[in-house]
FIPAPA-527802 format. One record per atom (N, C-alpha, C): x, y, z. Coordinates in steps of 0.02 Angstrom, whole numbers, plus 50000, padded with zeros to 5 digits. Layout:
<recs>
XYZ/...
</recs>
This chain:
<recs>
498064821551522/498434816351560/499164816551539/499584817051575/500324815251552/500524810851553/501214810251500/501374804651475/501684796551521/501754801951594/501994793851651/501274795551668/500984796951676/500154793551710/499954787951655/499984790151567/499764786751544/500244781451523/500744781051534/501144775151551/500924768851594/500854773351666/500604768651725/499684765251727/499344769051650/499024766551663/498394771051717/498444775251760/498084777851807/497614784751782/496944783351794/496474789251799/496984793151868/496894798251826/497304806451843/496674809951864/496534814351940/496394817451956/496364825651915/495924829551901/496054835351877/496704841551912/497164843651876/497574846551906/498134845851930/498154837651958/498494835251983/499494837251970/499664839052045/500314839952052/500934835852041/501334835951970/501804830251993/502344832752058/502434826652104/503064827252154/503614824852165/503784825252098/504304821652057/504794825652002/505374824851995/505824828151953/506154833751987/506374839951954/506914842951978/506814848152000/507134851652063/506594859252057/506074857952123/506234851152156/505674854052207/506024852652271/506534852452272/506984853752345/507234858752353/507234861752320/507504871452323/507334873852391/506574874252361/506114880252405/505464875652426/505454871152456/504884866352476/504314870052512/504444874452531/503844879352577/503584882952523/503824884552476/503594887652404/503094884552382/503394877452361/502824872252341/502294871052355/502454870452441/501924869452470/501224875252483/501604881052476/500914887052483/500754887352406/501254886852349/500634886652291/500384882352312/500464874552311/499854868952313/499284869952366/499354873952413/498864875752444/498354880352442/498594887952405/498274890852364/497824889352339/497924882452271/497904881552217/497254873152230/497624871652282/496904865452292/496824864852372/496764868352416/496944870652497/497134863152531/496824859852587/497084856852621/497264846852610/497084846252529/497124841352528/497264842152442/497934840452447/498174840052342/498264832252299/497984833952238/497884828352196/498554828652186/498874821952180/499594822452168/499934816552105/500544816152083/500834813052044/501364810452087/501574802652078/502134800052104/502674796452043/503094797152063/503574794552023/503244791051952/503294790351890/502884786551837/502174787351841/501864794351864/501324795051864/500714791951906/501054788951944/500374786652003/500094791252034/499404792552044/499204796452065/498934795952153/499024801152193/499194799452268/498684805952292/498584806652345/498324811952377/498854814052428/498804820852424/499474824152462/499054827552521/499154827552584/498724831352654/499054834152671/499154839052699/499434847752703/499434849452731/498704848952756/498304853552811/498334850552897/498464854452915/498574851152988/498124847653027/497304850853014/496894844453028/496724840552999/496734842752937/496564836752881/497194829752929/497724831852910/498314825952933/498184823952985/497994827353060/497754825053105/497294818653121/496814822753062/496344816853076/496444810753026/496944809452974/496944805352955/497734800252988/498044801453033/498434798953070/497994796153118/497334798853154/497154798253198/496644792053214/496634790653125/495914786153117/496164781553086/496564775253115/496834769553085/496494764753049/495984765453080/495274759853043/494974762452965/495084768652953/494934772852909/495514773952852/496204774952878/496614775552838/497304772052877/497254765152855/497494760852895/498254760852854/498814757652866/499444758252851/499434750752800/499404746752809/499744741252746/499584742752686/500114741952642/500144745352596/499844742152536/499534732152555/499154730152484/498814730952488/498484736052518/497674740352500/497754743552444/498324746252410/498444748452377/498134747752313/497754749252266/497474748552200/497804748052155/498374751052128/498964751652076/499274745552088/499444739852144/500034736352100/500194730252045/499374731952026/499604726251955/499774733051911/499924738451911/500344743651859/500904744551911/501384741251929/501794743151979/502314740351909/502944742651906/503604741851868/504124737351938/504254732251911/504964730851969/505544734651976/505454740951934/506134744051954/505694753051981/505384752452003/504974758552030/505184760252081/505454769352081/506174768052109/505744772652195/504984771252213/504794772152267/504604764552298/504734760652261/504714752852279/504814749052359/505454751452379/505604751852426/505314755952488/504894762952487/504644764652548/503844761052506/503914759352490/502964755952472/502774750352477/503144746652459/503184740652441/503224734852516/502584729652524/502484725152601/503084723052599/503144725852680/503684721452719/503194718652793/503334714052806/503174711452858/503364713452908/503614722452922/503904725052991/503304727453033/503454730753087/503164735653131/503054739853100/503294743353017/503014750553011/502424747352947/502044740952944/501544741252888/501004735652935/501154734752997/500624730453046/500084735353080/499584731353085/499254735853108/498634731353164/498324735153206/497654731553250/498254729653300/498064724653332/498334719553376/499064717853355/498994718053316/499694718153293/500274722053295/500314727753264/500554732053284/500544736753353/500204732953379/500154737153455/500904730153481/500664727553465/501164721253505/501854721453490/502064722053411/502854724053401/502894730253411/502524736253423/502834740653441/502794742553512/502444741153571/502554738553613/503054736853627/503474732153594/503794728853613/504384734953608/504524736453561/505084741953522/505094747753562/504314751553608/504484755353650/504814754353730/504714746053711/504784746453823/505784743953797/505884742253753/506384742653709/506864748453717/506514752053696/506944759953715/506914763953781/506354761953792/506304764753878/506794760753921/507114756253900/507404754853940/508264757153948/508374760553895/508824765653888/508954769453944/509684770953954/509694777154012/509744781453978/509314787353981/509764794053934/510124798853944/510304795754024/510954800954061/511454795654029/511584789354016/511944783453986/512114787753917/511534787553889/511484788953821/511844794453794/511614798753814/512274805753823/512894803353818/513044801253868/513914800653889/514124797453823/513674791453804/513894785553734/514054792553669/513544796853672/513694800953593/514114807053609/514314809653673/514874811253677/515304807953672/515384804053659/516094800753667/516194799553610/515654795753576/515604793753490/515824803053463/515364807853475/515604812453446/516244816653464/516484815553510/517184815353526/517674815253468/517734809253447/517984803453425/517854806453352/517284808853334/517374810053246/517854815353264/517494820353303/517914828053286/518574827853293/519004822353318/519584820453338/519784820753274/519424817653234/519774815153149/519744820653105/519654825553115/519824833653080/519884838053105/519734838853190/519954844753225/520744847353192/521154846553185/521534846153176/521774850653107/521374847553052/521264851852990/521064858952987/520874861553032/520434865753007/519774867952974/519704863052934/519054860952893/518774856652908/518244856152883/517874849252878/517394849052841/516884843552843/516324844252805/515814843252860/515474842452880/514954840252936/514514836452929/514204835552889/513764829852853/514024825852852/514614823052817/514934818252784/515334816452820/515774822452864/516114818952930/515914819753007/515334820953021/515124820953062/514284820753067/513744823553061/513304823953044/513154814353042/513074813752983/512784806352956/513174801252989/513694801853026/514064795653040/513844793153111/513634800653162/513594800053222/513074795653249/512384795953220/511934791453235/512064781753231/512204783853171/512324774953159/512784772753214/513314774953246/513744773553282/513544772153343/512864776553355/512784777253441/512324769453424/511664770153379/511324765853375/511704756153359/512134757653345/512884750353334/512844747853411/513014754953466/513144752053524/512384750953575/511864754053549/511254750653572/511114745253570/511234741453510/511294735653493/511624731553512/512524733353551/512874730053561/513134726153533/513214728553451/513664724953398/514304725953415/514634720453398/515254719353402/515914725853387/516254727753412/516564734353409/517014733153333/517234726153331/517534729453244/517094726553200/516614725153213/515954724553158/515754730453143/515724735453185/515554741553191/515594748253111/516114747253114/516334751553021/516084747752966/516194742552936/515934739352904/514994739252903/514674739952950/513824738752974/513714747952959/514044751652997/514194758452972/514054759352892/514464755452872/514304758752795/514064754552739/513774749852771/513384745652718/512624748752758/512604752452795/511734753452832/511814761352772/512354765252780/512334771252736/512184770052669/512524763752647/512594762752534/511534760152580/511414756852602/510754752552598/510154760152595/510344763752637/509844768152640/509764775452554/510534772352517/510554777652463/510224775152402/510084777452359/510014776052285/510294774652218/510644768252228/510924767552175/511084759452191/511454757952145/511344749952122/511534745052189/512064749852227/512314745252270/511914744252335/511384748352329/510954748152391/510684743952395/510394735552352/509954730752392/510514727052398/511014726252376/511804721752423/511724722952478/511914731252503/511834735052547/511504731552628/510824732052583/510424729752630/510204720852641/510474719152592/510474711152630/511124711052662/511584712952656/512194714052707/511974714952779/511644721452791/511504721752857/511124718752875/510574715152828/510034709352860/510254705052886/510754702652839/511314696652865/511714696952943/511794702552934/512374705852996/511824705353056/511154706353069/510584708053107/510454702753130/510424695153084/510124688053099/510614686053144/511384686653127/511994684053160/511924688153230/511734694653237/511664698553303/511244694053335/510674693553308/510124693753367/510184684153387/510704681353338/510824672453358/511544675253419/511734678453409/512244680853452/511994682253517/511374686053517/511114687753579/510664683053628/510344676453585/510054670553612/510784667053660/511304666753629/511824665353685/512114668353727/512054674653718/512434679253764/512004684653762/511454685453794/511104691953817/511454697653853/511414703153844/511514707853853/511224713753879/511384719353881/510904726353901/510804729353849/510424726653808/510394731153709/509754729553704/509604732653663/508934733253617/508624725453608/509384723353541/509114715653519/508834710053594/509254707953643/509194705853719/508614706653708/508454713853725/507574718153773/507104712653717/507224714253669/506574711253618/506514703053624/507014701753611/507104693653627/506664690553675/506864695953739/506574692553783/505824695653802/505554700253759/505184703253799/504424696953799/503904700353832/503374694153833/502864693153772/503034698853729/502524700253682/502674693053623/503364690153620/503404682753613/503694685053531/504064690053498/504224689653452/504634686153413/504644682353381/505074677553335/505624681353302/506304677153290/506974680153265/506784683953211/506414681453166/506244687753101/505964692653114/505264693453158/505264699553187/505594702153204/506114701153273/506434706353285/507154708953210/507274704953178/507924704453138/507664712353091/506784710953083/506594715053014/506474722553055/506314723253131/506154727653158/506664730053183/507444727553201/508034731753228/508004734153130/508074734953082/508174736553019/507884742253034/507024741153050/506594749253019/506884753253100/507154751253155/507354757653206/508004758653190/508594753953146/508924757953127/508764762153085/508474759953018/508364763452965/508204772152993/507414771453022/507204777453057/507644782353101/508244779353134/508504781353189/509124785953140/509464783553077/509804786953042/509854791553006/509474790952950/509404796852891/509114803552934/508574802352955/508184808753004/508494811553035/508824808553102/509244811353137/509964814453138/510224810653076/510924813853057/510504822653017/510214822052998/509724828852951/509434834153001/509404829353043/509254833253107/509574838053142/510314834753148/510854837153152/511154841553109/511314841353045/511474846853002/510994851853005/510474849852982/510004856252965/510154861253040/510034860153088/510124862053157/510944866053150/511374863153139/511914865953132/511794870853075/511744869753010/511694873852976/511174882552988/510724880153027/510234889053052/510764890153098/511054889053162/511614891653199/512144894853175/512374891253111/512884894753079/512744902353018/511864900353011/511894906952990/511274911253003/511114909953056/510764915853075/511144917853167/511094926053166/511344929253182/511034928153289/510474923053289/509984922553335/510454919253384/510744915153352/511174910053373/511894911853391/512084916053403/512754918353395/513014918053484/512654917853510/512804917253580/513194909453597/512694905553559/512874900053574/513594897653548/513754899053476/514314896753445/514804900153473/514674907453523/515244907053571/515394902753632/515174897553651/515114893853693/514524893453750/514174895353754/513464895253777/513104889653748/512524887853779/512184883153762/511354884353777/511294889853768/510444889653784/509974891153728/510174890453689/510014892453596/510074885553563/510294879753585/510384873153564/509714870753546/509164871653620/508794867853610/508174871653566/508184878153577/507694880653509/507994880053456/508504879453452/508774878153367/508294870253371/508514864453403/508244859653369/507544859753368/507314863553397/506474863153398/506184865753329/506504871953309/506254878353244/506454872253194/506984868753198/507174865353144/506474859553120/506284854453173/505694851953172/504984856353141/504894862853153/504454865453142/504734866353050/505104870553058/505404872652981/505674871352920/506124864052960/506554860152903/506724853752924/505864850852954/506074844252967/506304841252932/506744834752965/506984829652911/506434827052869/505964823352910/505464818752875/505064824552831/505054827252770/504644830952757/503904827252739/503984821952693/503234819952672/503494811252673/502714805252694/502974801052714/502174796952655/502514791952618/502154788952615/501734784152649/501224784452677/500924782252755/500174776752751/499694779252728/499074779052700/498844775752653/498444770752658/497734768552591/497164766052624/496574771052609/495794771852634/495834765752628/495314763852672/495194756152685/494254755852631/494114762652632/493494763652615/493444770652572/493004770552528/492664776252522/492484783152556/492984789252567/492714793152614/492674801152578/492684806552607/492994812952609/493264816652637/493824818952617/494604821652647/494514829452609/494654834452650/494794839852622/494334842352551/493664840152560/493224842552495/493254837852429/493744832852471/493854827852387/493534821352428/493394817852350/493094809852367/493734804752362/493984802952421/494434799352422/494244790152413/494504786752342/494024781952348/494474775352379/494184770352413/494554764952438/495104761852409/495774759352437/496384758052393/496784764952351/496484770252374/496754776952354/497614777352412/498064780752383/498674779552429/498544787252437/498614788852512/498794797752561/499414796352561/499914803152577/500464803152561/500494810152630/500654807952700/500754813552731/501024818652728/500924823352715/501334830752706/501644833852789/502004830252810/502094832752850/502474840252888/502884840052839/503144850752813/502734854552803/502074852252768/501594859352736/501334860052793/501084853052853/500574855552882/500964857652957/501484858952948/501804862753008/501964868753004/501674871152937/501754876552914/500994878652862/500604877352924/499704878152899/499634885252913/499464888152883/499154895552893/498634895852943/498204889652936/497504891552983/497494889853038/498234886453067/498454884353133/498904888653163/499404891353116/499894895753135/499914902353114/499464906853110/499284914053031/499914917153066/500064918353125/500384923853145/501214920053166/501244913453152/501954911553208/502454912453152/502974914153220/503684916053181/503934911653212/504774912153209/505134907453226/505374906353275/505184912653317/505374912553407/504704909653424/504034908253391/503444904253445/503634896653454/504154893453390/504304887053397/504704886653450/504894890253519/505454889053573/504664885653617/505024879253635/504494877153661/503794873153662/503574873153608/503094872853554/503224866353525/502844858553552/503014852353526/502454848353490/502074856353458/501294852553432/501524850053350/502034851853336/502284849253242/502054842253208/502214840853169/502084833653150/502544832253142/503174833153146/503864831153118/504284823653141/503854821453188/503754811953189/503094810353186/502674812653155/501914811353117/501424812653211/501264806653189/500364807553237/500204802453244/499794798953303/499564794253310/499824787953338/499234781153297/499694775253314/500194771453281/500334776253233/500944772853188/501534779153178/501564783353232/502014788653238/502634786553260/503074789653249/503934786453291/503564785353368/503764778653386/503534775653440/504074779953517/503734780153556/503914783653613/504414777653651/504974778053669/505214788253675/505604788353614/505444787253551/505994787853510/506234794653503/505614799453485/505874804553472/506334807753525/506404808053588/506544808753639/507454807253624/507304799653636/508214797153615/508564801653556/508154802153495/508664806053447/508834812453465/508234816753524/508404824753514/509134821253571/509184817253613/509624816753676/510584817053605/510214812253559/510844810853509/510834818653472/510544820953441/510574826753412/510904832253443/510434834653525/510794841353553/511574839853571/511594832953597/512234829453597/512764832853548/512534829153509/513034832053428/512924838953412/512664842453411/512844851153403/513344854853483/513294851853529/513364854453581/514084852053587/514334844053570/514884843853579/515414849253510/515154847253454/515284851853405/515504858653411/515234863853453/514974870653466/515634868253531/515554865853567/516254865353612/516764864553608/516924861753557/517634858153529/517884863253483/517324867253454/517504871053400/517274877053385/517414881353436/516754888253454/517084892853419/517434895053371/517354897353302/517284894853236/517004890153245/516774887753157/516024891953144/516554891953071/515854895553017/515944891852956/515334895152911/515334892752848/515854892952806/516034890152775/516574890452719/516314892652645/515784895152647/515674895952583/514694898952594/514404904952550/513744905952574/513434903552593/512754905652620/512124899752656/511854896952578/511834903752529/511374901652469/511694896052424/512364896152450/512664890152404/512604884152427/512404883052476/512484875752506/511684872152471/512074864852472/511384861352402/510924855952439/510284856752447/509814851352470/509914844552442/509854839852473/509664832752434/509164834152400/509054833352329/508394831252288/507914828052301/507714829352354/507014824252388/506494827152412/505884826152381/505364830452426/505234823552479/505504820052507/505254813552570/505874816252626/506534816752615/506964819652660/507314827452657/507404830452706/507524838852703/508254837152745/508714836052685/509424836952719/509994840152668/510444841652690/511144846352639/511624839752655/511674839652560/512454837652538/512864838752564/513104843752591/513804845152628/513684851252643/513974851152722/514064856252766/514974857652791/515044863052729/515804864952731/516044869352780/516274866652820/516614873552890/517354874852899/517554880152901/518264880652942/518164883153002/518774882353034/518924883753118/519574884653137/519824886053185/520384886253212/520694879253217/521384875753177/521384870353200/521494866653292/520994864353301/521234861453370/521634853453384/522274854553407/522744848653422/522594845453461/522184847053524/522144843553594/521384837853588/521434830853584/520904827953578/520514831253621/520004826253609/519314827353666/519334823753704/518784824253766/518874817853824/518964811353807/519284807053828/519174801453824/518674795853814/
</recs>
């Protein structure tokens, strides 16, 4: 047993993988075929301070445990561990009950999310377009000019929050400020629960804003919709579609940019073409989704998963990278079968999957943002190797620190 299992207190599985410490954002597909090797479609795992988790891999294994809510239902005080829980346990935050749409479940969760999809359907996404052109306009405006840039940092991560500001129909100079208290809220470090009672704060004042003055936004749709949700509902649920709608999709965006810029497949496009856009974002989903692994799962019961006895209050931990990259689903696919190809898990499965059309809206924000990018700036390349550029340290998100480019400087804004 090691020394954070026996810290936390927890009977340790034989073998068991820690998924924790340094060294495992490198090469995550590495990881994932030893651990599959080594215990196939379902791994005993270590979490932060030694909690012990079950990791699913395997593409049906995950299937069917997305698929069977009654079985491996989502609220998370099923959980067995949290009288060994630490208050500063630094997975606290994706684990830990919140009273949103992403830990309801039965009747319940059919009803706020319901609500959250006729929510987004009511989106135009010929609208929607025009909004993140324009938003992405508007960054590239602020370094076209330089020559350089970074893309992540100035473009990449900024673009989503911005479009999702005007879904909402927050106030236009509330706008920067909500911008970057939603960025410190979603990071790791001290200033992030300020962070995030900031924008909670900022969310209550929206949606009292929108009881007087309704609008064509998100907050409005929910307010009024019939499913009858109360101001804290919606206040805690615009949080998890921002939350969701940001980190992923800005990652979405880099990673996507980043295979264009260096593989050779793509080269049509970065001369100004555009028919390589949309298999880039697809291979990216298959290869280097954002969401790689999601803490999701605790058996409601006693069952068996992948040859193991999974016992009730046990926490699953979706693997959603390994099992898009299952051998016994895919033995032969390369990276031209992903053109087309929308069977991935890379917004999970089921009834607690990114609610429809979400995924839909982000690829509309995503191809958006590479396409205006690739137009504004159809000789940028890397500034520095592919092998040098550095992953975030996370086996839960698959995104790069910084995406360094030069280009020709361009003087002439973008459209209006």
């Amino acid at each position: 047993m090691t020394e954070a299992a026996q810290t936390a207190g927890c009977p340790v599985p034989a073998g068991a993988v820690p998924l924790y410490g340094e060294g495992l954002s490198g090469d995550p597909a590495r990881l994932y075929r030893e651990m599959r090797s080594r215990h196939g479609a379902v791994v005993p795992i270590l979490l932060d301070g030694g909690f012990p988790a079950w990791f699913v891999i395997g593409y049906r294994e995950l299937h069917q445990v997305t698929s069977d809510p009654e079985l491996f239902p989502r609220d998370s005080r099923r959980w067995h561990a949290w009288d060994r829980v630490p208050d500063d346990w630094p997975l606290l935050p994706f684990v830990g009950y919140q009273p949103s749409v992403m830990f309801a479940e039965g009747p319940e969760h059919r009803r706020r999310a319901g609500a959250i999809s006729d929510a987004l359907l009511a989106i135009d996404q010929f609208e929607l377009r025009q909004v993140c052109e324009r938003l992405a306009d508007r960054l590239v405006d602020a370094f076209a000019g330089r020559g350089e840039a970074d893309l992540m940092a100035e473009y990449a991560a900024g673009l989503p929050l911005r479009v999702v500001a005007e879904l909402y129909g927050a106030p236009a100079d509330e706008v920067p400020a909500l911008v970057k208290d939603i960025a410190e809220s979603l990071d790791v470090h001290d200033g992030a629960i300020d962070a995030h009672r900031r924008v909670a704060e900022r969310m209550a004042r929206l949606v009292a804003a929108k009881h007087e003055r309704p609008g064509p936004d998100i907050p409005s749709r929910l307010l009024a919709h019939p499913a009858g949700l109360t101001d804290e509902e919606v206040v805690i649920d615009l949080l998890v579609v921002m939350a969701a709608a940001q980190q992923p999709t800005a990652n979405w965006i880099g990673n996507t940019l980043r295979l264009m810029l260096t593989d050779d497949r793509f080269a049509v496009s970065l001369s100004g073409g555009r028919r390589s856009v949309g298999q880039a974002l697809n291979e990216v989903l298959w290869e280097d989704t954002p969401t790689q692994n999601f803490i999701g799962r605790f058996a409601a019961r006693d069952t068996q998963l992948g040859g193991h006895r999974i016992k009730a209050g046990d926490m699953v931990v979706l693997g959603l990278a390994a099992a898009n990259n299952d051998p016994l689903v895919r033995p032969d696919f390369t990276a031209a079968d992903a053109d087309g190809n929308q069977a991935h898990m890379a917004f999970s499965h089921g009834e607690h999957a990114c609610p429809y059309p979400a995924p839909q809206l982000a690829e509309v924000i995503a191809r958006a943002a590479v396409e205006v990018l690739l137009d504004r700036l159809p000789d940028v390349v890397l500034s520095v190797p592919d092998e040098d550029l550095v992953w975030h340290p996370s086996v839960w998100m698959r995104g790069l620190t910084g995406l360094p480019v030069t280009f020709t400087p361009a003087y002439t804004p973008g459209p209006a």
